[in-house]
C-alpha positions as CSV (number, residue, x, y, z in Angstrom):
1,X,109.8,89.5,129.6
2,X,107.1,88.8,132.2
3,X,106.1,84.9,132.5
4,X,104.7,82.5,135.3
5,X,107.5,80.5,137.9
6,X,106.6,78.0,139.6
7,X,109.1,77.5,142.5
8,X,109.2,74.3,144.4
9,X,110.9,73.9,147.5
10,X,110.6,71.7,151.3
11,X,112.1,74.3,152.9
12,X,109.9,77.7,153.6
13,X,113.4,79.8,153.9
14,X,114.1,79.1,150.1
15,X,110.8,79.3,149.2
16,X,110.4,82.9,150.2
17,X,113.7,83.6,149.4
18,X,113.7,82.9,145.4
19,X,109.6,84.1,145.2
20,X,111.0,87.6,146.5
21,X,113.9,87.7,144.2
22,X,111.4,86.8,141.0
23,X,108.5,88.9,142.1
24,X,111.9,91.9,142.1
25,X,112.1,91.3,138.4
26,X,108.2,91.4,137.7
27,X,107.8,87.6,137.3
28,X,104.1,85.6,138.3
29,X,105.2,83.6,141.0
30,X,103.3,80.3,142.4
31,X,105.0,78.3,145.6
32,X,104.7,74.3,146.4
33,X,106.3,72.9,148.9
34,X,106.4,69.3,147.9
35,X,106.1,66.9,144.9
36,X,102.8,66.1,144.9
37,X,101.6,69.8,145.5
38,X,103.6,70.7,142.5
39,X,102.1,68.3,140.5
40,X,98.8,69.7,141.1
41,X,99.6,73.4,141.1
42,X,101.2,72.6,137.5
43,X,98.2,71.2,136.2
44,X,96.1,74.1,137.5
45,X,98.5,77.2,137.1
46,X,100.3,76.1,133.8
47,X,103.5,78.1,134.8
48,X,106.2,78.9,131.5
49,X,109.1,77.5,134.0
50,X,109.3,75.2,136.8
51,X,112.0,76.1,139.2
52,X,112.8,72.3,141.3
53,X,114.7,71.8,144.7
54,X,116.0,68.5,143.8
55,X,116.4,66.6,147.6
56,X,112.7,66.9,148.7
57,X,111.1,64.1,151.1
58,X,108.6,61.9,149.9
59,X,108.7,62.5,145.7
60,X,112.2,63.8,145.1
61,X,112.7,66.3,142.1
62,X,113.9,63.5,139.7
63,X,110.3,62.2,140.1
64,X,108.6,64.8,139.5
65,X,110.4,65.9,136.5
66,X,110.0,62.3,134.5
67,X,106.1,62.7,135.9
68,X,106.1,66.3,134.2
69,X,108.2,65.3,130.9
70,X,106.2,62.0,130.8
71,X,102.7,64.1,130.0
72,X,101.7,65.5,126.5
73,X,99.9,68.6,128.5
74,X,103.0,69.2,130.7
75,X,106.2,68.0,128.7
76,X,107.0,71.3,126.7
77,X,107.0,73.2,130.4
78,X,111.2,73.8,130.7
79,X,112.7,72.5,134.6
80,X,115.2,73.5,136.4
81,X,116.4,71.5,138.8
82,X,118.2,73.7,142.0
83,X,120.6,71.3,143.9
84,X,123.5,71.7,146.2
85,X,124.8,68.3,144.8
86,X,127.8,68.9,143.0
87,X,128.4,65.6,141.8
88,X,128.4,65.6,137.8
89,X,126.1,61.9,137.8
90,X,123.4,64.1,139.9
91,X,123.3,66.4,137.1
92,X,123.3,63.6,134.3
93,X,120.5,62.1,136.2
94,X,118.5,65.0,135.7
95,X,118.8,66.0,132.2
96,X,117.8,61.9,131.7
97,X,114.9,62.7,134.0
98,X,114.1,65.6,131.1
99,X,115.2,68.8,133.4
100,X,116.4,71.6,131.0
101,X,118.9,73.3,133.6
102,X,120.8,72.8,136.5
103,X,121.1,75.7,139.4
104,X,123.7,75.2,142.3
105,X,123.0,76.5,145.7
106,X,123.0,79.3,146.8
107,X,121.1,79.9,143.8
108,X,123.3,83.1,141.8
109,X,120.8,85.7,140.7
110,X,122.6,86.5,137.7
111,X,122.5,83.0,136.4
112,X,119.0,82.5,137.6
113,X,117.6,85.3,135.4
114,X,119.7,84.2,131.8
115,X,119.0,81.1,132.1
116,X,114.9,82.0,132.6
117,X,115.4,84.5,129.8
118,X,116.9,82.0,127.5
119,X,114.2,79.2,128.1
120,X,111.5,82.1,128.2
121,X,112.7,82.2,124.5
122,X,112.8,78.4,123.5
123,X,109.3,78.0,125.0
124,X,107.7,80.8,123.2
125,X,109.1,79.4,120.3
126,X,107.5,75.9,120.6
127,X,104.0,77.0,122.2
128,X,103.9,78.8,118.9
129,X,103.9,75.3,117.3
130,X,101.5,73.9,120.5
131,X,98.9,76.3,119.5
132,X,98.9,75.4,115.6
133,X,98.8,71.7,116.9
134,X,95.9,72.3,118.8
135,X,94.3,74.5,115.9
136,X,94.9,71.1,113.9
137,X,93.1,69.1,116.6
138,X,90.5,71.2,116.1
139,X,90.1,70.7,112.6
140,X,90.4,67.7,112.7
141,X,94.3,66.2,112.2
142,X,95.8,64.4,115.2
143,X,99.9,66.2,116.1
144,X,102.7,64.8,115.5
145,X,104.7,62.1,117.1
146,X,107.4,63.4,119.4
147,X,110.4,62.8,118.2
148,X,112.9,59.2,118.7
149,X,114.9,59.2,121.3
150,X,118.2,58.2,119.0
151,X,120.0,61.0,117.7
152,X,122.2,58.8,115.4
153,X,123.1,60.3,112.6
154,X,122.5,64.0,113.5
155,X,125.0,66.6,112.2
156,X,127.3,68.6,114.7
157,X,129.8,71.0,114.1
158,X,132.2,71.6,116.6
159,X,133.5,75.1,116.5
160,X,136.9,74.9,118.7
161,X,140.3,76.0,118.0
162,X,142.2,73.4,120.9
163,X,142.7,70.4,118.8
164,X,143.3,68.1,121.6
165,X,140.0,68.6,123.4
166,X,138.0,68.7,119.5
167,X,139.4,65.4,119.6
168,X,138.0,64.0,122.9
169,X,134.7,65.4,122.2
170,X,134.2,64.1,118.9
171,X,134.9,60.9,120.3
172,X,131.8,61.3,123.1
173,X,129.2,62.6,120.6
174,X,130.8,59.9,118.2
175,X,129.4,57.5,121.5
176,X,125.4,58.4,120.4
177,X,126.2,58.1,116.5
178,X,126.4,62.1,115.8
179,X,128.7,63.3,112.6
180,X,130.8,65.9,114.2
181,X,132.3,68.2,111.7
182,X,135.0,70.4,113.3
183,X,135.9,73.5,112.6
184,X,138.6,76.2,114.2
185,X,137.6,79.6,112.5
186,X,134.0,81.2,113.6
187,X,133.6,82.7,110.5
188,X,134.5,79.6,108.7
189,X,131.9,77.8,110.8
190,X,129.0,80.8,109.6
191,X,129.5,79.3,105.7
192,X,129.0,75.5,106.9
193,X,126.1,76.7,108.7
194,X,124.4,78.1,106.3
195,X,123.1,75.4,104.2
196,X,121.0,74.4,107.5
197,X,122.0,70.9,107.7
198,X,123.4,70.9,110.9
199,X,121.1,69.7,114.2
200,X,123.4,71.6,116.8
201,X,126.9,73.7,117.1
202,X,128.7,73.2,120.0
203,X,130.5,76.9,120.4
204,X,133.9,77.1,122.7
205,X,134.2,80.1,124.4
206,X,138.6,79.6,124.3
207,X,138.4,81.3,120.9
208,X,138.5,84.7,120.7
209,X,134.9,85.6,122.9
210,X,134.2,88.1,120.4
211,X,134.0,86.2,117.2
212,X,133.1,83.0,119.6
213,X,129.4,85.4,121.0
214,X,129.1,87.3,117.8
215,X,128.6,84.0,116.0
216,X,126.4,83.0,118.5
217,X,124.1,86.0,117.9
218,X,124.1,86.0,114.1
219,X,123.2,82.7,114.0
220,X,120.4,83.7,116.3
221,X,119.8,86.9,113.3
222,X,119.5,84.5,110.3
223,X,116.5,82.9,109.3
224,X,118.3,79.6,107.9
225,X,120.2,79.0,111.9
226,X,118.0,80.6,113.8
227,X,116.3,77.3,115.2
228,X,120.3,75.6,115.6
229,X,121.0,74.9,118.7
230,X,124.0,76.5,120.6
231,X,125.8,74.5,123.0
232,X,128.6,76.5,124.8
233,X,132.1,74.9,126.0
234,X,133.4,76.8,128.9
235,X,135.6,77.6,131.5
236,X,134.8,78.0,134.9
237,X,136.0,81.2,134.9
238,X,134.1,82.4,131.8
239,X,130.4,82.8,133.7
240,X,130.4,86.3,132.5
241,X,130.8,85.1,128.9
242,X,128.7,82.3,129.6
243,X,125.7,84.7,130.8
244,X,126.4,87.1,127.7
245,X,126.2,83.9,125.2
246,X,123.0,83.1,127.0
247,X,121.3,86.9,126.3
248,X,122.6,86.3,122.8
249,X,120.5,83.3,122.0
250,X,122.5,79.7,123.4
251,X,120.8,77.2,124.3
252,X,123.0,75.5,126.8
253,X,126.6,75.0,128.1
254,X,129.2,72.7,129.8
255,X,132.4,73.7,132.0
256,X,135.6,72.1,131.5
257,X,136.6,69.4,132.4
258,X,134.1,68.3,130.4
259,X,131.7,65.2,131.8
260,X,131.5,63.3,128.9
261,X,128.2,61.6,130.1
262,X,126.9,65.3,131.1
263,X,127.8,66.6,127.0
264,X,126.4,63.8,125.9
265,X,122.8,64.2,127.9
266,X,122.7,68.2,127.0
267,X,123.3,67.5,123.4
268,X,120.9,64.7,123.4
269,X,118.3,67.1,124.6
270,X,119.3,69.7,122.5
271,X,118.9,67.8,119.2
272,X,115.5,65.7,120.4
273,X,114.1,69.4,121.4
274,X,115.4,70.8,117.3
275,X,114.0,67.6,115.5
276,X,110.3,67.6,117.2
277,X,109.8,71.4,116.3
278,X,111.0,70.4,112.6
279,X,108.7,67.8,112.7
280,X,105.7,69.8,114.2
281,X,106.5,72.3,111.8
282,X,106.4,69.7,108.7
283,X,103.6,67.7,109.8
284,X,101.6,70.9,110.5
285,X,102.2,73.3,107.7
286,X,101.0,70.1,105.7
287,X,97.6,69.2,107.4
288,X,96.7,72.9,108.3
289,X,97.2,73.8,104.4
290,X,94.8,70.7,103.9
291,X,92.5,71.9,106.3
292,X,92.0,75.6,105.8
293,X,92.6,75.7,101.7
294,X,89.5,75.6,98.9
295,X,90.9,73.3,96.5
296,X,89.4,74.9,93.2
297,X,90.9,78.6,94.0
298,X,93.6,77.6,96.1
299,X,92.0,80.8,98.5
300,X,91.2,79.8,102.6
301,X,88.3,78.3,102.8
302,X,84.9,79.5,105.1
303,X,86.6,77.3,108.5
304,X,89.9,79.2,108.1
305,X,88.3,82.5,107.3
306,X,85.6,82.6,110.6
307,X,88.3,81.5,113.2
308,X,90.6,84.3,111.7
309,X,88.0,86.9,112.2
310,X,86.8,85.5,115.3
311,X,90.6,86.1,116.4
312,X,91.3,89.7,114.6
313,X,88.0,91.1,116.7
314,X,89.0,89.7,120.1
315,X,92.6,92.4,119.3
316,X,91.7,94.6,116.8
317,X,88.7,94.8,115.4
318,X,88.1,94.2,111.3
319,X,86.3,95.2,108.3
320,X,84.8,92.5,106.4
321,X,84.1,92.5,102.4
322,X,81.9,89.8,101.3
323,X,81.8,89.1,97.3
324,X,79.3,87.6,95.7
325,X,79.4,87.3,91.4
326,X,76.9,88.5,89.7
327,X,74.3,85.8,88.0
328,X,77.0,83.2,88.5
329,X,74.3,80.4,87.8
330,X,73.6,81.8,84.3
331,X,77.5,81.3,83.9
332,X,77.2,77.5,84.6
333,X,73.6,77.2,82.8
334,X,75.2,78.3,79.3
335,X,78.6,77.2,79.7
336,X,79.5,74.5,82.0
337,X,80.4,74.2,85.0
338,X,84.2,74.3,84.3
339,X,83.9,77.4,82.7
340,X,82.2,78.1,85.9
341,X,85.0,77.1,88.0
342,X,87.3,79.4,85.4
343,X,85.6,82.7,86.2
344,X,85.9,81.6,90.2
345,X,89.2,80.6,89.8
346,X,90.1,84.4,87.9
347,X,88.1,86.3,90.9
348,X,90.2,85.1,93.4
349,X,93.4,86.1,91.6
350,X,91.8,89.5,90.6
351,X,91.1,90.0,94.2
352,X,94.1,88.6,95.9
353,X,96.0,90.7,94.0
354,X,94.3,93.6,95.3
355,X,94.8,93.2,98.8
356,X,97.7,93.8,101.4
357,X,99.7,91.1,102.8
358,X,97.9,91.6,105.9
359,X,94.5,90.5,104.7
360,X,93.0,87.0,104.2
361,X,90.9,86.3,101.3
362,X,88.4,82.8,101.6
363,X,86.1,81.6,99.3
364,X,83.3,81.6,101.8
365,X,80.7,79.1,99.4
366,X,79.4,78.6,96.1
367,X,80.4,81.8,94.1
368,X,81.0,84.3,97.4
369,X,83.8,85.7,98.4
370,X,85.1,87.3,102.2
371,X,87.6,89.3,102.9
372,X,89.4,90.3,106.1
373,X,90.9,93.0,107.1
374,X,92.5,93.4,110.3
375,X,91.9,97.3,112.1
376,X,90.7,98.4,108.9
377,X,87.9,101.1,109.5
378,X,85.1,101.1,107.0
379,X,85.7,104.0,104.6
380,X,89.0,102.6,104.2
381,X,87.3,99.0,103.4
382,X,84.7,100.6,101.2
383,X,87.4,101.8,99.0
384,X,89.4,98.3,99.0
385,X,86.0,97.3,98.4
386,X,85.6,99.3,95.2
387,X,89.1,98.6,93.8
388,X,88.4,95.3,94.1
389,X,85.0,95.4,92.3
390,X,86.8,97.4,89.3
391,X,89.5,95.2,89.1
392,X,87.0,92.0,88.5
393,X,84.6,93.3,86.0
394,X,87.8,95.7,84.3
395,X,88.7,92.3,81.3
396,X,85.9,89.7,80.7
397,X,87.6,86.2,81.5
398,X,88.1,83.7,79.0
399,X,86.7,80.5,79.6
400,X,86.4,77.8,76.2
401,X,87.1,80.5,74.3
402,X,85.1,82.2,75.4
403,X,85.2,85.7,76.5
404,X,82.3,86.2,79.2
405,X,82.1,89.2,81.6
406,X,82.1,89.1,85.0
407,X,81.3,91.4,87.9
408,X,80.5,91.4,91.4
409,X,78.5,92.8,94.4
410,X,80.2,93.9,97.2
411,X,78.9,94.0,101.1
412,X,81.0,95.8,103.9
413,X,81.0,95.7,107.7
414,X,83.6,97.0,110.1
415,X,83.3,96.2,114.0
416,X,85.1,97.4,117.2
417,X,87.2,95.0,119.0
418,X,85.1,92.5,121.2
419,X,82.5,92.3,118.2
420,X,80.7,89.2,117.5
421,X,82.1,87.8,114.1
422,X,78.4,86.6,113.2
423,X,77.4,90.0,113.6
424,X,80.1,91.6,111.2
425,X,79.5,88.7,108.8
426,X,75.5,89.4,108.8
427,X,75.5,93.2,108.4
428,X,78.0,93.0,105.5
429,X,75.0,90.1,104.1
430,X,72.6,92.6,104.5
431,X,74.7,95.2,102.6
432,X,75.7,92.7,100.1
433,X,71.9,92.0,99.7
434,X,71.1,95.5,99.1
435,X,74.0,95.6,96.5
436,X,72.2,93.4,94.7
437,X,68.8,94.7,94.3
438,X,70.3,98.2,93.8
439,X,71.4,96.9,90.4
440,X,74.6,94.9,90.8
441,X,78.1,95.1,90.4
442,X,78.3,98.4,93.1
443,X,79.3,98.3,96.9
444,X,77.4,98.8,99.6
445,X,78.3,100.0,103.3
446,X,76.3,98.2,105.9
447,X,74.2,100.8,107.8
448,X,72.7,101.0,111.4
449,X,69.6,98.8,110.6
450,X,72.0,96.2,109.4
451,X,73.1,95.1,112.6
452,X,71.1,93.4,115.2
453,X,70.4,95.9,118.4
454,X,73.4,96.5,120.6
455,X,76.3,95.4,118.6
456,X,79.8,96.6,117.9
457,X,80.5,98.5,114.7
458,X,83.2,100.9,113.4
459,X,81.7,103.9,112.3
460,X,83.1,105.8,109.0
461,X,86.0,108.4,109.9
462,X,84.8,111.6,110.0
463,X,86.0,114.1,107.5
């Protein structure tokens, strides 16, 4: 996977030396030669991963990792800090400071690149989540908190088969409050998993590496685990398996002997990380559901509907189908409006269950209808258009016992990719238009003189 690195370094020679090595493997590549300077280029260049010399005069790495993890804009950006300290409080120091990582120098290529592929993953993961924050900004609904710094009373399971050690590191997590379950049998550990109650596993790599990596990556295959955090316990001689776990979807490991204040930092991280992406997802499916969903027909409503479209055009291009029922207001006049609100509430089922997964229905105001649908050329949507027309006026909907019958006009519109969604949206008005005075309940293709001069539009397939 391609992505932006931002390498930051006093010295020129490493500088040049880990830009040639990234640019080798096809990564962006931006170069700051100081604290401040990569405080600026961040903010500028938004890199995917921050790659930090930690001794650096002036603003040392530590610094400019808190400033980085201390910013709403900058805090989901992973760091790795690249150090030829080997003390184990240097490293602690860093993961308090908020670095993801810890590189030693000279920097190993192999661990470079897993590790990069392995954040690479986490972050496209939660800039999914950024972007449906921001979408709810948008609309109107501030994000989420991030999450509390405790992480007492989050579940661990400790898959290890070397009793002694499960011991000593249940007592360190036990240090932050966490309920370590333990557990000597990988396959065992898959059924406790399952139920998805569990914030992280910490995986030791002494069992059999086999069943130790191929638990690793079905976790990583499941639905319900694959948002657990992995934590590998190794040796130093296992880098090879430590690499492979990494490609397989772990998050993180430690070497034995095993800093207890180093485990307990990573894990920290590890479960803080886990519990704000639960909680953006929560808090987000919530208010965006709010937001974008028409109470009476539980359909997306016109906001929801235009932004979609406005998306599909920019990658696709889209047909459009805009409904309207046919002398709604009559409906209301002679029966009520909640017998109106019946027959609305039937269309929408009639014509959601007409479409493909793939499409997104709205109600788009009053008694009208639009439909979306993504690459769709406009033959093909002229005869979605039609099913869907049959399939509201095919049984008369009851409302008050009554039986009343209901059809609807139909206006379509397909444009190219790079249309203007106002554009689509008015020619299939101007078809819909034409539906009407041509009788009612039929479907009607925009034509040329629909569309303002110079626009995008999918032409029929030819036959």
């Amino acid at each position: 996977m391609t992505a932006r690195i931002l390498v930051v370094d006093d010295i020129s020679a490493n500088l040049r030396l880990l830009e040639a090595k990234l640019l080798a493997e096809y990564y962006e590549v931006a170069l700051a030669a100081s604290g401040p300077e990569a405080l600026a280029a961040v903010q500028r260049w938004m890199p995917d991963v921050v790659l930090l010399d930690v001794m650096m005069p002036g603003m040392d790495g530590y610094e400019v990792c808190r400033r980085l993890k201390a910013q709403p804009g900058t805090a989901h950006i992973p760091v790795v800090m690249i150090t030829a300290l080997t003390d184990p409080a240097e490293r602690v120091r860093g993961l308090e400071a908020g670095a993801d990582d810890f590189l030693s120098k000279p920097v190993d290529d192999a661990t470079l690149f897993a590790r990069l592929r392995a954040l690479l993953r986490m972050k496209q993961v939660l800039d999914a989540w950024r972007l449906r924050a921001e979408t709810a900004r948008d609309l109107g609904f501030e994000p989420p908190p991030g999450p509390s710094p405790s992480v007492a009373g989050a579940r661990a399971l400790l898959v290890n088969e070397d009793a002694a050690e499960t011991e000593a590191l249940v007592g360190v997590l036990g240090a932050d409050g966490l309920e370590v379950q333990r557990c000597a049998d990988p396959a065992e550990a898959w059924d406790l998993l399952l139920d998805g109650a569990h914030d992280v596993v910490l995986l030791s790599l002494s069992l059999d590496a086999g069943d130790a990596l191929r638990l690793a990556s079905r976790l990583r295959a499941h639905a319900a685990t694959r948002d657990l955090p992995v934590l590998l316990v190794a040796d130093p001689g296992q880098k090879g398996l430590v690499l492979r776990g990494f490609d397989l979807g772990a998050n993180d490991h430690v070497l034995r002997p095993v800093d207890a204040n180093e485990l307990r930092a990573r894990v920290r991280n590890q479960i803080r990380r886990k519990r704000y992406q639960e909680r953006l997802r929560a808090d987000l499916d919530r208010s965006l559901e709010m937001a974008v969903t028409d109470p009476l027909t539980g359909l997306r409503n016109r906001r929801y509907v235009r932004r979609h479209l406005e998306g599909v055009l920019r990658n696709s291009g889209a047909a459009v189908l805009l409904i309207d029922v046919d002398r709604f207001k009559s409906v209301n006049d002679t029966y009520g409006h909640a017998a109106g609100d019946v027959v609305l509430r039937e269309v929408a089922e009639r014509v959601r269950g007409h479409l493909r997964a793939a499409d997104v229905v709205a109600r788009y105001g009053g008694e009208e209808f639009l439909v979306v649908m993504s690459g769709a050329q406009a033959e093909d949507a002229q005869l979605v258009a039609e099913r869907l027309r049959g399939a509201i006026a095919a049984v008369p909907v009851t409302a008050d016992g009554q039986a009343l019958n209901v059809t609807a006009s139909v206006g379509v519109a397909a444009g190219e990719i790079g249309a203007q969604s106002d554009d689509v949206v008015s020619a299939a008005d101007a078809a819909l238009y034409r539906a009407k005075n041509n009788g009612r309940n039929r479907v009607e293709l925009a034509e040329p003189r629909d569309w303002p001069p110079g626009t995008q539009q999918r032409r029929p397939a030819a036959r």
